[in-house]
N, C-alpha and C positions, 0 to 999 in steps of 0.2 A: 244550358238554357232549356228551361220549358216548354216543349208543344205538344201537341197532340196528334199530329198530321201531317203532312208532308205540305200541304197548303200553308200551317200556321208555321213550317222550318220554311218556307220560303221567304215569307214575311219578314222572320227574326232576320234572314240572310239580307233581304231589300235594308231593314234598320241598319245592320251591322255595319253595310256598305254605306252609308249614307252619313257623311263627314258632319252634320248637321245633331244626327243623335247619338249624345253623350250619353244614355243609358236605358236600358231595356229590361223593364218588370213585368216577369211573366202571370198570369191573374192576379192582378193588382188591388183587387178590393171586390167585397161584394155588397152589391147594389141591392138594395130593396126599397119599395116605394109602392104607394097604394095609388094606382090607376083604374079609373073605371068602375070604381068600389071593389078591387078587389087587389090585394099584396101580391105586388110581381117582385122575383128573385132573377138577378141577372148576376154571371161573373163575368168580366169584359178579356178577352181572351189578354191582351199587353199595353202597358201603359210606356211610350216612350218619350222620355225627357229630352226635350230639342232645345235651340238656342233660343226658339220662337216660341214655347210655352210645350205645356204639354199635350202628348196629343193621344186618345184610350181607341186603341182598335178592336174592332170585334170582327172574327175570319172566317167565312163563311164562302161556301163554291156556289156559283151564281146562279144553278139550277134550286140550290133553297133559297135564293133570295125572295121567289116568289110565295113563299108557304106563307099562311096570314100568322102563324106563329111567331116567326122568324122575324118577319117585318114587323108587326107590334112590339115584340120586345127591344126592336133595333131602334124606332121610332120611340119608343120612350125614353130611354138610354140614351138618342142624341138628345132629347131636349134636355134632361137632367145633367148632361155634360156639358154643354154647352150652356147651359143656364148658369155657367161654372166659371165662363170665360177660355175654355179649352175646345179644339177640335176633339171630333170624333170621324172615324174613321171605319167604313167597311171593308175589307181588302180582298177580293174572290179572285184573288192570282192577277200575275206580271205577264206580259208579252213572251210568249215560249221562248224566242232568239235571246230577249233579254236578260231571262234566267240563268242561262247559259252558260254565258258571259261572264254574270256575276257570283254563278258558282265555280265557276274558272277560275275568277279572279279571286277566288275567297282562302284560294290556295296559296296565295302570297302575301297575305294577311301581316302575319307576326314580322314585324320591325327586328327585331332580336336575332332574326336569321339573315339579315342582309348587310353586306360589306359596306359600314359606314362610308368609307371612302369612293366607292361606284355610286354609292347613292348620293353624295355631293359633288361629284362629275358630271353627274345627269342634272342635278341642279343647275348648276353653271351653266350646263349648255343651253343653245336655243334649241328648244323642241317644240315650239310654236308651230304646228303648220308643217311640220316632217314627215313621213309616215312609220306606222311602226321598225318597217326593213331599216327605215335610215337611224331610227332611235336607238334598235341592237346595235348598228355600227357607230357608236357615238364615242365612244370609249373602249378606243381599241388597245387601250394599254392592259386591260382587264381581262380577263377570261367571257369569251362570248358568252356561253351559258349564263355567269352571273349576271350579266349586264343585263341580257335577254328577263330572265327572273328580275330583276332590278326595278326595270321599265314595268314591271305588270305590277313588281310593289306600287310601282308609283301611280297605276291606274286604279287599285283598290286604294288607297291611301287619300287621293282623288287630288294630288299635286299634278297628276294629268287626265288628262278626260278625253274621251274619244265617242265618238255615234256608237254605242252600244243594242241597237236593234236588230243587229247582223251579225253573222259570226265574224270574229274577231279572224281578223288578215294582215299579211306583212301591206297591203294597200291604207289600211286604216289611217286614215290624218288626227293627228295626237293636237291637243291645246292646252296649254299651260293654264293653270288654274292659280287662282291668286292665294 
């Protein structure tokens, strides 16, 4: 994947995680448009395809959000987008704890690595309302480690979901996702 920054690889990491976006195009097209009388060139930093249409972010750290540069070409760029029927999006970074979390969890990503069978045990069970401590002990016919890895598949995967503003603890109360 494409970025440029450590702000736009966060972003890609918020899409990746985000069960909602089926696909992530890195500069997606470039925009030109005569504003003002005068040709503005824009390339929109990611175009990602969700279930809800698509949505063009442009990534930027919130101290240039003020620059009149930055803003006019942001403010044209939404109109032109959404003159389109699509959101647009500015994204100046995630809540630090949150990031965290979900670069943690981006480590249990790949489905391909995880024991079909503990992941259908975890299914079955009730993990509604558990916390994580009782979610590792859920399937104790398994190897804890796997199961432990299991459960974090299944919080990147988002078949469970938990308060992600905090760092991640055996206290966390897990919810079953539809």
């Amino acid at each position: 994947m494409l970025y440029e920054s450590r702000l736009e690889l966060s972003r890609v990491l918020y899409a990746d995680f985000d069960p909602r976006c089926t696909r992530i195009i890195a500069q997606p097209f470039h925009m030109t448009a005569h504003v003002d009388g005068a040709k503005r060139r824009h390339i929109p930093d990611y175009l990602l395809l969700t279930e809800s249409g698509p949505v063009v972010v442009d990534v930027k750290s919130a101290h240039k959000l003020s620059d009149d540069k930055v803003a006019f070409s942001f403010a044209w760029s939404r109109t032109v987008i959404e003159s389109r029927g699509w959101r647009y999006e500015v994204w100046s970074g995630p809540p630090v704890g949150q990031l965290e979390n979900i670069r943690f969890l981006a480590g249990y990503r790949r489905e391909w690595l995880f024991d079909p069978e503990i992941l259908a045990a975890l299914d079955r069970a009730d993990l509604h309302g558990v916390t994580l401590a009782e979610a590792f002990a859920t399937a104790p016919q398994f190897d804890a480690r796997l199961v432990r890895a299991s459960v974090f598949h299944q919080l990147w995967t988002g078949r469970l979901a938990t308060d992600l503003d905090r760092p991640l603890g055996s206290e966390h109360v897990l919810r079953r996702m539809p």
